[in-house]
C-alpha positions, 0 to 999 in steps of 0.5 A: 187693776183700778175699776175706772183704769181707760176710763177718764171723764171730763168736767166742764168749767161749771164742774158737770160731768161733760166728756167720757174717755173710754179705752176701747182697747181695755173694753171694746169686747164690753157688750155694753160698750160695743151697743153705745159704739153702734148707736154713736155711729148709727147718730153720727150717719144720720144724714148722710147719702143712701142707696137703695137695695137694689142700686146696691146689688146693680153696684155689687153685680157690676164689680163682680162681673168686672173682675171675673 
């Protein structure tokens, strides 16, 4: 198999590297790959709405006592 097979990088129009195109099929059990994954998904929820602790678990034990 070619070392670079499911990885593609794209160049913008002033020929620097811009974009990289990972097979996540081909490398997903890659540690490597599963970190960079983790970190893009930690930047991409900056921002976003958070609960604390304990709104959780009040949340959980509501869901709980409501299906038993």
């Amino acid at each position: 198999m070619d070392k670079t097979a499911g990885i593609k990088c794209t160049k913008n129009a002033s020929g620097n590297k811009r974009y990289l195109c990972i097979d996540l099929d081909m490398y997903g059990e890659n540690q490597l790959i599963e970190d960079l994954v983790d970190l893009l998904d930690t930047e991409l929820s900056k921002g976003d709405e958070t609960i604390s602790l304990e709104e959780f678990n009040r949340y959980i034990d509501k869901r709980i006592a409501g299906n038993v």
